[in-house]
Structures are given as structure tokens and as C-alpha cells.
C-alpha positions as CSV (number, residue, x, y, z in Angstrom):
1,X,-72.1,66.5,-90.7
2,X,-68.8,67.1,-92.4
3,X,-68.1,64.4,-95.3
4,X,-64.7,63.4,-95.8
5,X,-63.0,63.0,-99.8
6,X,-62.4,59.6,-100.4
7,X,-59.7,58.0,-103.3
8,X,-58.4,54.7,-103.7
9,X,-54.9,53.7,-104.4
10,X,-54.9,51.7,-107.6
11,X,-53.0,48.8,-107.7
12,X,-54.8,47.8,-103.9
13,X,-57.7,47.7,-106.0
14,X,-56.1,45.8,-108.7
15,X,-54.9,43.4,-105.9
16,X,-58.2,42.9,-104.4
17,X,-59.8,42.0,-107.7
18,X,-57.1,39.2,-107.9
19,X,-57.5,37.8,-104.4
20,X,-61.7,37.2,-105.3
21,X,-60.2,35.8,-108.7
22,X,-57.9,33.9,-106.9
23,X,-60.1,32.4,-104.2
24,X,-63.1,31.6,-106.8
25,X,-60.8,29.1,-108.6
26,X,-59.4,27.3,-105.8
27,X,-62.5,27.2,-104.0
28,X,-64.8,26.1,-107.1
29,X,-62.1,23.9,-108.3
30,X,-61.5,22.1,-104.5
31,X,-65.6,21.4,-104.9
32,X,-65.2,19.8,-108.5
33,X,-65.3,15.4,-108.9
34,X,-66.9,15.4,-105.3
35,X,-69.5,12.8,-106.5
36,X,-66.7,10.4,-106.9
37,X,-65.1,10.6,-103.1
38,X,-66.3,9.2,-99.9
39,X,-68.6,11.1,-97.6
40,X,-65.7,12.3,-95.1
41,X,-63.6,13.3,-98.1
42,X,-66.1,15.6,-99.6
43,X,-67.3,17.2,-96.3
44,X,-63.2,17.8,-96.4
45,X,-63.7,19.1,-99.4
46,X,-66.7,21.1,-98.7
47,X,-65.1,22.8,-95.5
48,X,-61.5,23.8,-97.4
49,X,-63.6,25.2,-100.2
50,X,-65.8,27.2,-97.6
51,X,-62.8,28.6,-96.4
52,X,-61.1,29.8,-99.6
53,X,-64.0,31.2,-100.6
54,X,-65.1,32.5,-97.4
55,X,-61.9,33.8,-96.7
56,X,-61.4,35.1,-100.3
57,X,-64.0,37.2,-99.5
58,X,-63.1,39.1,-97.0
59,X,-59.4,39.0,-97.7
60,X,-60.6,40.9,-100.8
61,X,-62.5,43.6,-99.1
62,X,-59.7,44.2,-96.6
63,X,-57.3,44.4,-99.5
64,X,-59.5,47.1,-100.7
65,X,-60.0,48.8,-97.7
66,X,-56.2,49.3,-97.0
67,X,-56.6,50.7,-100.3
68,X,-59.1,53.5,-99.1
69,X,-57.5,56.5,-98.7
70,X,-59.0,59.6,-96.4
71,X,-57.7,62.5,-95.0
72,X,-58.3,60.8,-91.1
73,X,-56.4,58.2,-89.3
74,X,-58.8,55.2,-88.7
75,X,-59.2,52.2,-87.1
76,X,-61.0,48.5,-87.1
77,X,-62.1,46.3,-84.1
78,X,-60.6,43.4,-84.2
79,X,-63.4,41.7,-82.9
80,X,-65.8,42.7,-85.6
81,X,-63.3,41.9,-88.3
82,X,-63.0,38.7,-87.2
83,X,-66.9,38.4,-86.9
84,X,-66.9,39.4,-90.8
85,X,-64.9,36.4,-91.6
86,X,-66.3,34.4,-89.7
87,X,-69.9,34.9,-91.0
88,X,-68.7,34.8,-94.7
89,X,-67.0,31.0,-94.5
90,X,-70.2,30.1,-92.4
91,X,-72.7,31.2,-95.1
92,X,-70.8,30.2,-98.4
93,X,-70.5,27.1,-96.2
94,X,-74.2,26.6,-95.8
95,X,-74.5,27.5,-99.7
96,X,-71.7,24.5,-100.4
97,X,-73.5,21.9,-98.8
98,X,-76.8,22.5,-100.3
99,X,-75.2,22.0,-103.4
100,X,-72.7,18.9,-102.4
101,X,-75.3,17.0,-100.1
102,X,-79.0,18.0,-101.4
103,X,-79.9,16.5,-104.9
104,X,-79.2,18.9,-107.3
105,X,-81.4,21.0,-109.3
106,X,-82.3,24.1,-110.6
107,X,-84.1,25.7,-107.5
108,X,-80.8,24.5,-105.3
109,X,-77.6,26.3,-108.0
110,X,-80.0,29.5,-108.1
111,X,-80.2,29.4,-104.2
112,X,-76.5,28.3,-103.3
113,X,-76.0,31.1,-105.7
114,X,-78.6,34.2,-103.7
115,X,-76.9,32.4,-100.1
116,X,-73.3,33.2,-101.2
117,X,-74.3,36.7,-102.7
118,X,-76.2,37.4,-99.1
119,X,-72.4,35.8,-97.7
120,X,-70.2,38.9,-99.9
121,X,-73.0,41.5,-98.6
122,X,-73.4,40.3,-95.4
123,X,-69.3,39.9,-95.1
124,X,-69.1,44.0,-96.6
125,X,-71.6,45.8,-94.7
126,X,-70.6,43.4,-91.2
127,X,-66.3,44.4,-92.0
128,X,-67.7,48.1,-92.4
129,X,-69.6,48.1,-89.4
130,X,-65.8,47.7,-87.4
131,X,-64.7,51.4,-89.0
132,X,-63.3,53.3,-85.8
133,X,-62.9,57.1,-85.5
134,X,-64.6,57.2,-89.0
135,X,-68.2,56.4,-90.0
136,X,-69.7,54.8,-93.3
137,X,-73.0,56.5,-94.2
138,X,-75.0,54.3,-96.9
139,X,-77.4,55.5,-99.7
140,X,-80.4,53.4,-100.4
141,X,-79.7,53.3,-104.3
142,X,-76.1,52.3,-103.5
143,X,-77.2,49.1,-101.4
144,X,-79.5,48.0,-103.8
145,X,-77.0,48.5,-106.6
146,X,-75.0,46.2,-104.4
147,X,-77.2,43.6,-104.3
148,X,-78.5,43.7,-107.6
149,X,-74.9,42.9,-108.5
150,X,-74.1,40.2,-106.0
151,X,-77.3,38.4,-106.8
152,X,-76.8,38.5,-110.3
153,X,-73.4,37.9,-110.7
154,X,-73.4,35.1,-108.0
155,X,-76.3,33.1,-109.2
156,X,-74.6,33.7,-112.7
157,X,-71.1,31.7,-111.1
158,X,-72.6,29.0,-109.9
159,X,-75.2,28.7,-112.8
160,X,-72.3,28.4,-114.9
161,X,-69.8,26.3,-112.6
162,X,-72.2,23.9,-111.8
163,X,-74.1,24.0,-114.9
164,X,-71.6,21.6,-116.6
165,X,-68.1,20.7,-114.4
166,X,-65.7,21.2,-117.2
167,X,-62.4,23.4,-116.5
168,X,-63.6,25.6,-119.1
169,X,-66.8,26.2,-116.8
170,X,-64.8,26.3,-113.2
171,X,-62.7,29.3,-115.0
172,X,-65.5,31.0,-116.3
173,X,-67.1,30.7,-113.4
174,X,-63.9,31.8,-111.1
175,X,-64.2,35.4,-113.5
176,X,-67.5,35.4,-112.2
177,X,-67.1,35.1,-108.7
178,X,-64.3,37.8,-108.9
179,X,-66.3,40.5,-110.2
180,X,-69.1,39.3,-107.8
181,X,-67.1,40.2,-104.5
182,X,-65.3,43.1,-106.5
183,X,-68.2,44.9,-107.6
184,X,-70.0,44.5,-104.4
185,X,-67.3,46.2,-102.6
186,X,-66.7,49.2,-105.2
187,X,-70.6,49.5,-105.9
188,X,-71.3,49.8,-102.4
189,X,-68.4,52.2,-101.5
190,X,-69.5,54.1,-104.7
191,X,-73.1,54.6,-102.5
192,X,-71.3,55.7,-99.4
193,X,-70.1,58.7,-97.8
194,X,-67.7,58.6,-94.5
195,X,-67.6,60.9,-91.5
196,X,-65.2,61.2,-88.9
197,X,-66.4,60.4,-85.5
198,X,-64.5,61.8,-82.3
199,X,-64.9,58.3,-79.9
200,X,-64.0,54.9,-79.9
201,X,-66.8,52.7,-80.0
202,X,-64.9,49.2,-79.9
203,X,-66.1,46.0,-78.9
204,X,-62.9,44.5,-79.2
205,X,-59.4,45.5,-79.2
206,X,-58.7,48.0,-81.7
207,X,-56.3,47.3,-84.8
208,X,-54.9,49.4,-87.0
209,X,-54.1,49.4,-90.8
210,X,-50.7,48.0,-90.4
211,X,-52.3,45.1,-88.2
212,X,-54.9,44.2,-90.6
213,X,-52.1,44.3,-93.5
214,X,-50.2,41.9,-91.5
215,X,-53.6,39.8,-91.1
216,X,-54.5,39.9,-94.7
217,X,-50.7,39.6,-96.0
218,X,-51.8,35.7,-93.7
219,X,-54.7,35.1,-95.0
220,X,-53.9,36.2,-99.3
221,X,-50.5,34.1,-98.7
222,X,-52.3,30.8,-97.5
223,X,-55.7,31.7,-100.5
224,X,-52.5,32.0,-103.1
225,X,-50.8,28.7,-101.8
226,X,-53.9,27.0,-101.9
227,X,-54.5,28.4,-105.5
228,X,-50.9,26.9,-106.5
229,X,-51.6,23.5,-105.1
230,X,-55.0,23.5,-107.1
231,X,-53.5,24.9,-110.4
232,X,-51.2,21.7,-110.6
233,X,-54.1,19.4,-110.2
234,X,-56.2,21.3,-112.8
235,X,-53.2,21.7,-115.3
236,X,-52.5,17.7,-114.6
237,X,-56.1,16.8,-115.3
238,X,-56.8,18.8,-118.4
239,X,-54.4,17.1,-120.9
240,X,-56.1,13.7,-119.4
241,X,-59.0,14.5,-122.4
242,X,-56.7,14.7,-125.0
243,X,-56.0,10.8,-125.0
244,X,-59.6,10.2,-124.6
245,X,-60.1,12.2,-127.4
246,X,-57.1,10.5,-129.5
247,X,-58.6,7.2,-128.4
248,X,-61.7,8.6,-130.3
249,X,-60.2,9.1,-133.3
250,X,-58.2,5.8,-133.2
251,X,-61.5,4.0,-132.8
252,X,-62.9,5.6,-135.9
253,X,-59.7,4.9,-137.7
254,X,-58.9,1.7,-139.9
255,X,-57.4,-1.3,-137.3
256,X,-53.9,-1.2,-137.1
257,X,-52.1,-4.6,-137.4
258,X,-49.9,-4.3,-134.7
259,X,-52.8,-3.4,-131.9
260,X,-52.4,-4.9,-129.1
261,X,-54.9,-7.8,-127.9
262,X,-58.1,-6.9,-125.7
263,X,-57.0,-9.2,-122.0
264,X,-59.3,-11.4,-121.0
265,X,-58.8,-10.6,-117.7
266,X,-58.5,-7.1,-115.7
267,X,-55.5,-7.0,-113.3
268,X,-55.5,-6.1,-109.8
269,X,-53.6,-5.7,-106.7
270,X,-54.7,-6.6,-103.3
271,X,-52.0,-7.3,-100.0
272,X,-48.9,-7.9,-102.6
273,X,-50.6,-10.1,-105.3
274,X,-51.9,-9.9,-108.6
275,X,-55.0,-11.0,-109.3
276,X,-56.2,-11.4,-112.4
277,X,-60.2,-10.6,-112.7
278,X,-62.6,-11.8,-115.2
279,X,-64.9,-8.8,-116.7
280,X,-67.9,-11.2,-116.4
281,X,-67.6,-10.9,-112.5
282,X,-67.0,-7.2,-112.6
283,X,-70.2,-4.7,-111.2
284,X,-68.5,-1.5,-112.5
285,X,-65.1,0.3,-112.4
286,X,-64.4,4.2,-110.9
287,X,-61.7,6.6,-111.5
288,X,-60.0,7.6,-108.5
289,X,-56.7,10.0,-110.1
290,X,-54.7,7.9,-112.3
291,X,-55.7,4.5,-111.1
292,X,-59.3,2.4,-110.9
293,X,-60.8,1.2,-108.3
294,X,-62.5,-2.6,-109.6
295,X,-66.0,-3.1,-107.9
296,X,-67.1,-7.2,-107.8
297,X,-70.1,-8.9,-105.6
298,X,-69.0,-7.9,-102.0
299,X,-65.7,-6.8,-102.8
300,X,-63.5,-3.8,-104.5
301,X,-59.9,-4.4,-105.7
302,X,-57.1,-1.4,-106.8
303,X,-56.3,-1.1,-110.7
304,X,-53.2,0.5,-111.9
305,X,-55.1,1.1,-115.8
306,X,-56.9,4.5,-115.4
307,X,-60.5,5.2,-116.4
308,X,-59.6,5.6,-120.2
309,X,-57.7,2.7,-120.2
310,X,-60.4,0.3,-118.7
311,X,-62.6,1.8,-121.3
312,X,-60.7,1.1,-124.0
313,X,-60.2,-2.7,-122.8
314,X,-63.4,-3.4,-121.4
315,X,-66.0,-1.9,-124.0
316,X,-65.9,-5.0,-125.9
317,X,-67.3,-6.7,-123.3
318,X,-70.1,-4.8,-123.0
319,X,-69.0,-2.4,-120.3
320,X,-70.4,1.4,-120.8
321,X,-68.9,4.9,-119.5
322,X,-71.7,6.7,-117.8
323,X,-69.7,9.1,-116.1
324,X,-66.6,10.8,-116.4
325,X,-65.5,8.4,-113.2
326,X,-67.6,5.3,-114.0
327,X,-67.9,2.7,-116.2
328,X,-70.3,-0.2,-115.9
329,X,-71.3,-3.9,-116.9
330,X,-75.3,-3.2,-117.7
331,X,-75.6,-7.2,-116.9
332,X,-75.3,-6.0,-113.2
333,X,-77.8,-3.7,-112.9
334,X,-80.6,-4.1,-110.5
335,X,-82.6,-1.1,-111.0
336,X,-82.0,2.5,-112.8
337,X,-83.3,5.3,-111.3
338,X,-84.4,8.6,-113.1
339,X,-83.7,11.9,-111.1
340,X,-84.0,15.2,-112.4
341,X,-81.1,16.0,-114.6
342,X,-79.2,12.7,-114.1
343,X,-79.8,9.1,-112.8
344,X,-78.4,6.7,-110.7
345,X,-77.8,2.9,-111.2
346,X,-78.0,-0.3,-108.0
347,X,-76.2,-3.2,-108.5
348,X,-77.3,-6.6,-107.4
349,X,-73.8,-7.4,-105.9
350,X,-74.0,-7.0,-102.1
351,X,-72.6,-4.3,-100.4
352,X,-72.1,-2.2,-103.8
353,X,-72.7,1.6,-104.1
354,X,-75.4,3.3,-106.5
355,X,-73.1,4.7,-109.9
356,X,-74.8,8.4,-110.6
357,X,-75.7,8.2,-114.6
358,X,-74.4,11.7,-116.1
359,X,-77.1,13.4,-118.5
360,X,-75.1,12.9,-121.5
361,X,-75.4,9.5,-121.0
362,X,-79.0,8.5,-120.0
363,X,-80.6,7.9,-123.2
364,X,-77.4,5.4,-123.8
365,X,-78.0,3.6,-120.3
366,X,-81.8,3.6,-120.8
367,X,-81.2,2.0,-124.1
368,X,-79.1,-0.8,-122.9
369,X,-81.4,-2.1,-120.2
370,X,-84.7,-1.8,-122.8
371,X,-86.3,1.4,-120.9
């Protein structure tokens, strides 16, 4: 069988690599504070992340592919493309949930990890499968080279992303979700040899180069405005440390004369008024953007102080910070709950949601209630 030469124009393959970068951080950023929305939100959430990563994938691959250059004219069928992408959102899907909806642990990163490196394989060797007029012969060492790396590399993202939610993490992370897609694609075209083939063997219409461009131009321009929209909300949130951490070092400092007095009452807003709250009365208080939300027996009113804010006020009166999102009165608690890597606190107050306890923080809470 006659093998045909094979090259690559470079800066498609530069531009693939940025699409799987691209896609990794809005997709693992989309995912990140999800413990802190409601359960519509985060299956929201869950679904636009599925997609950007999902979509990143095989936007990435096509990139590349319209970067694969050989001495033939060839085609795709449009039906099997579409299958490709389909399959890939599905499966990084299935890997989101277990993550965002299964109590998290070990076991459950390492296998939303293996299901999205089975996603980028499944995705590669599905989109290949839709070559027309030209067929992709495989090598056994090149397909396990391939999933060595998406295994490793993919476990290794979400390992690291989900090890600790920090930007710092989501971005490392992102790099390694880029490479994962990236060098499944190139490591597995590395192992493969292509032969023309004198039929059509569609099973859908058949679409040519400048179609798919036109189709990936769609999908890389809606993964890049997605990945705009997300950079402002990561670039807002990251200076929102650098108070907390200026707090920190105000609090260590000697007391300024002119500091202004602790209130003895929290302020909040419900149908127009004011009401003013006493911290007594108060379960625990959650971050929701730049605002509070105020949780009492049976009831939850809006706060315009944000999370550090509340801290900083309601600390005296005993209040603790157990998350990055919570802060509660320990005087409240009806039982703690130890979970693997975290906890989780219930409130006597009727109606009121469990408050996870971060890791960091479960010796303090433990502490507090004489555990």
C-alpha cells in the first residue's frame, strides 16, 4: 500500500496548542467556588464547563488537522465529526459531575482524571475515523504512547486543579490540560501512517477543509469569548487576597487610635429596608461575589460587607472562617461531621444548610466545639 509524506504547517500547530490552553482555563476556572452555588447553578456550571472543555478538545484536533498537510485532497464526514464532539463534551461531562456531585476523594480526581483522558482519545481516534479519500493506519506503540500521555498528563491536571482551588493551581492545571489534548494529537499522528483510498465511504454528508475551517473558526471564536469572560472574573478575584492578606498584617500590628468601632449589629437589606441584625442570632454568613448572604433560624437576609469584611467585624464575637465562602458562629452548631479530606457543619436553626469545613480549617473548628 502506498504511504503518503506527511508535514504540518507550524503556526496551525501553534494555534491548536493554544485552543487546549485556552479551553483548560475557562473550563477549569467555570468549575471553581461551585460548593458555594445552588444545585441548578452548579449543574449550569457543570454543563458550560463540559462544553468548553469538550469542545476545546476537538476544536484543538481540528485546528491541527487543517494543519496536516499531504500530497492528496481529502475530506471529513460531517456526521462523524459531529459524532467526535459530541462524545468528547459527553465524557468530560460524565468526568465533571463525578467530581462536582460525588464526595470527593482521591479515588474520584484520579478517575475524573483517566475518564477525560479516555474523552481526548476517544475524541482523536473517533475525528480520524471521518478521514475521506485518505486512510489513517495506526501502530500499536504509537497508541499506547498516546495513552500513556493522556493518562498521565490528565490525571496530573486534575490532581493538581483540584488538589487545592487556588488560581495558581487552575493555571497550572490549564498548562496541563493543554499538553494533555496536544500531545495526544501529535503522539498519535507521530504513530500513524496515511494512505489514499479511491472511494467515499461517508455516512454523512461530506465536508471539506474549508467547511470544517468555517466550523472551527465557530467553535475557537465562542471557546476564546468564553475564555475573555472568565479572565475578568479570575483577574477581579485575585487581588480580593491581598486585603485579606493586609487585614492580616493590620491585625498583628499595634491598634491604631483612629480604628473604627466593631457594630454591634450586622446590616441587612430585605424588600427596601434595613435591618439591623444582632450577631447573637446569626447561624453563619456566605460569600456570594462581593456581598454576603446572612443565614438566621429559618431565614437568610442580603449583606452589602463582603466575606472579609464580615470577618473582620464579626471575629470578636466569636464567629470563625472555615471556608474561603463561610464564616460561622460555633454557638449554632448542631453537629460536625468528619469526611475524608474536609467536614461539614448542621445548624440547629430550621431550614439551614450544612457549611463544608475546608481542611485547613478542621483542627480550628474541632477545637472550638471540644472534639
Amino acid at each position: 500500500m502506498e504511504l503518503l509524506e506527511v508535514d504540518h504547517n507550524a503556526g496551525l500547530v501553534f494555534a491548536s496548542f493554544l485552543v487546549a490552553l485556552v479551553s483548560g482555563f475557562t473550563g477549569l476556572t467555570l468549575t471553581k467556588d461551585l460548593s458555594s452555588q445552588s444545585f441548578s447553578k452548579r449543574k449550569v456550571s457543570v454543563a458550560m464547563a463540559a462544553v468548553a472543555l469538550g469542545g476545546g478538545i476537538w476544536s484543538m484536533h481540528f485546528v491541527a488537522m487543517l494543519g496536516l498537510q499531504l500530497p492528496i485532497r481529502f475530506f471529513y464526514d460531517s456526521a462523524v465529526t459531529l459524532a467526535s464532539a459530541l462524545l468528547a463534551i459527553l465524557i468530560v461531562g460524565a468526568a465533571l459531575c463525578l467530581l462536582h456531585f460525588v464526595q470527593r476523594s482521591a479515588l474520584t480526581v484520579t478517575l475524573a482524571g483517566a475518564i477525560v483522558a479516555i474523552g481526548i482519545l476517544s475524541m482523536h481516534y473517533l475525528g480520524m475515523a471521518g478521514l475521506q479519500l485518505c486512510q489513517a493506519l495506526y501502530t500499536p506503540l504509537g497508541i499506547i504512547l498516546a495513552v500513556i500521555s493522556a493518562l498521565g498528563l490528565c490525571i496530573a491536571a486534575f490532581w493538581i486543579a483540584y488538589g487545592h482551588r487556588s488560581n495558581r493551581n487552575i493555571l497550572l492545571g490549564t498548562l496541563c490540560f493543554g499538553l494533555a489534548v496536544f500531545a495526544v494529537h501529535f503522539v498519535a499522528i507521530a504513530g500513524t501512517s496515511f494512505a489514499p483510498v479511491p472511494t467515499f465511504r461517508e455516512l454523512g454528508p461530506i465536508m471539506s477543509n474549508e467547511v470544517l475551517a468555517l466550523g472551527v473558526i465557530l467553535s475557537s471564536f465562542l471557546i476564546f469569548g468564553a475564555f475573555l469572560w472568565m479572565s475578568v472574573t479570575f483577574l477581579v478575584a485575585q487581588p480580593a487576597s491581598k486585603p485579606q492578606d493586609l487585614e492580616a498584617i493590620i491585625d498583628d500590628a499595634e491598634p491604631v487610635a483612629e480604628q473604627a468601632p466593631v457594630p454591634v449589629r450586622v446590616p441587612c437589606k430585605k424588600d427596601g429596608n434595613t435591618l439591623l441584625i444582632d450577631p447573637k442570632q446569626i447561624a453563619f454568613v456566605r460569600a456570594e461575589g462581593h456581598y454576603t448572604h446572612v443565614y438566621t433560624d429559618g431565614a437568610h437576609h442580603f449583606c452589602q460587607w463582603p466575606i472579609t469584611e464580615a470577618t473582620r467585624r464579626l471575629e470578636p464575637f466569636g464567629f470563625m472562617k472555615v471556608h474561603r465562602s463561610y464564616l460561622i458562629n460555633p454557638s449554632h452548631i448542631l453537629n460536625f461531621e468528619r469526611l475524608k479530606d474536609n467536614g461539614q457543619c448542621r445548624f440547629a436553626g430550621k431550614g439551614l444548610p450544612p457549611v463544608p469545613v475546608s481542611r485547613s480549617n478542621l483542627k480550628a473548628v474541632r477545637e472550638a466545639l471540644g472534639l
